[in-house]
C-alpha positions in Angstrom: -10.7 -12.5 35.0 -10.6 -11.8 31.0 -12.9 -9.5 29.7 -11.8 -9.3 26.6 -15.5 -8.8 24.3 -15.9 -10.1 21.0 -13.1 -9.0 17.5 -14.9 -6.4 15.8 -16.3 -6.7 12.3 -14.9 -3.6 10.9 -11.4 -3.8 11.0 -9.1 -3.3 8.0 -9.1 -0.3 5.6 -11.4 0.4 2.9 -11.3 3.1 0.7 -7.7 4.5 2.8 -10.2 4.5 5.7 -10.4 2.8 9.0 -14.1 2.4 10.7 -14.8 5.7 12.5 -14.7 5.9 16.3 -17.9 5.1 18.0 -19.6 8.5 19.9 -18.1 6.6 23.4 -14.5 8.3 24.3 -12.7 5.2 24.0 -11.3 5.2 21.0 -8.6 7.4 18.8 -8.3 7.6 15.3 -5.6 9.7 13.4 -8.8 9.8 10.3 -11.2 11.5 13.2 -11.6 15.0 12.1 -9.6 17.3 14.3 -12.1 20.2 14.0 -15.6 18.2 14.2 -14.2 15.3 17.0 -11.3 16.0 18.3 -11.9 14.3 21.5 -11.4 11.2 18.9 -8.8 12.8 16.7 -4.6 11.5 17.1 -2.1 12.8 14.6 -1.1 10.7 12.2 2.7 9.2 12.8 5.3 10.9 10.3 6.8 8.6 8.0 10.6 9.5 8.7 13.6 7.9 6.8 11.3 6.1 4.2 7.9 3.8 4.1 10.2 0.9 4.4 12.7 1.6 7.0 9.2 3.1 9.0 7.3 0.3 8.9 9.9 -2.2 9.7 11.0 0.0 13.1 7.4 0.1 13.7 6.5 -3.6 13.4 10.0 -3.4 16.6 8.1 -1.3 18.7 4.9 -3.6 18.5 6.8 -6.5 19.0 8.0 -5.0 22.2 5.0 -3.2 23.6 3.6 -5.5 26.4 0.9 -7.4 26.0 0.4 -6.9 22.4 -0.6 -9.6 19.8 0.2 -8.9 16.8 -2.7 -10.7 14.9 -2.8 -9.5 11.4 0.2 -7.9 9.7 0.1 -7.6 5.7 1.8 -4.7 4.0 1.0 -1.3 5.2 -1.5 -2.8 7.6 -1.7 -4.5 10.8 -3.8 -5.4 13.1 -3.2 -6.0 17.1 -5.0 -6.7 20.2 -3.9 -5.1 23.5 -4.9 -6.6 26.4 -5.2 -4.7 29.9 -2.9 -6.0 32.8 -5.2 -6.3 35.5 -8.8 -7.8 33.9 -7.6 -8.3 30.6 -9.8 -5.7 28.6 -9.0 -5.9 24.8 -8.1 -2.8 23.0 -8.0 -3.1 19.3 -5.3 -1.3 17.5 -4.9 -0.6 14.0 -2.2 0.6 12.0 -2.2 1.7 8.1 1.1 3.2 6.0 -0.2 5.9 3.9 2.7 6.1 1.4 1.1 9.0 -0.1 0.5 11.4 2.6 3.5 10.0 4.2 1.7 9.3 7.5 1.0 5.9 9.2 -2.3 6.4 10.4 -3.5 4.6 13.7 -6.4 3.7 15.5 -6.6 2.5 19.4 -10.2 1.5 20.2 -11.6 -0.2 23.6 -13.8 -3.3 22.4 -16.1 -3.2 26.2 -17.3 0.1 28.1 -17.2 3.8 27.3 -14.6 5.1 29.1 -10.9 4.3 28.8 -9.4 6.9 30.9 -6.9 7.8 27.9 -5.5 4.6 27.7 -5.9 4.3 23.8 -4.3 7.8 23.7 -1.4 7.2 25.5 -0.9 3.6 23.5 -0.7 6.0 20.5 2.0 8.4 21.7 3.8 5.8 23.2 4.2 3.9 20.1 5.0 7.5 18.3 7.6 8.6 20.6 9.1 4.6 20.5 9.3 5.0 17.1 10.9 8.3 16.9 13.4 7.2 18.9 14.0 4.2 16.9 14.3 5.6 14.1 16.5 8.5 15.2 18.9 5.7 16.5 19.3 4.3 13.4 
């Protein structure tokens, strides 16, 4: 069974911004503000060893994660769906290098339901800690 809803209209970045997280806990966003939604709110993923060499480790990781499509990658932005083992839910994540703040920020969002049981949350510290050590191998 795939249950994987319709692509959201609202991806991509305008104005350095991601869409924000709808009021159902099934989403993350490193631009969520920690103080006023932090059940919503991720940190941002350090830039380490340069914008390039960052992005380029993290574009690895995706590549490796299971079950990910990567479905839009431009510079400093891409765009994947994740899709759930069992029923093949489709969680869409976005990724945005922020050379300036020196962050990549992220956002993991559930496209059906309102619950995820943390599954957008732990995508997002996976991928961080995969990347850290990437990079720290280098």
């Amino acid at each position: 069974m795939m249950l994987s809803g319709k692509r959201p209209n609202n991806l991509g970045v305008r104005n350095g911004r991601f869409a924000p997280c709808r009021l159902t806990p099934n989403c993350v966003s490193s631009q969520a503000d920690p103080a006023a939604d932090p059940g919503h709110h991720a940190d941002p993923i350090a830039v380490q060893l340069g914008a390039g060499a960052s992005w380029s480790a993290l574009m690895e990781v995706l590549r490796e994660l299971p079950r990910v499509t990567i479905i839009q990658n431009r510079p400093g932005y891409v765009y994947a769906e994740c899709r759930s083992r069992i029923f093949g839910f489709v969680d869409d994540l976005e990724l945005h290098l922020d050379k300036r703040a020196g962050v990549i920020h992220v956002r993991s969002a559930s496209r059906l339901g309102r619950r995820d049981f943390g599954v957008n949350r732990r995508r997002v510290e996976t991928i961080r800690s995969r990347l850290a050590r990437r990079l720290s191998a280098s």
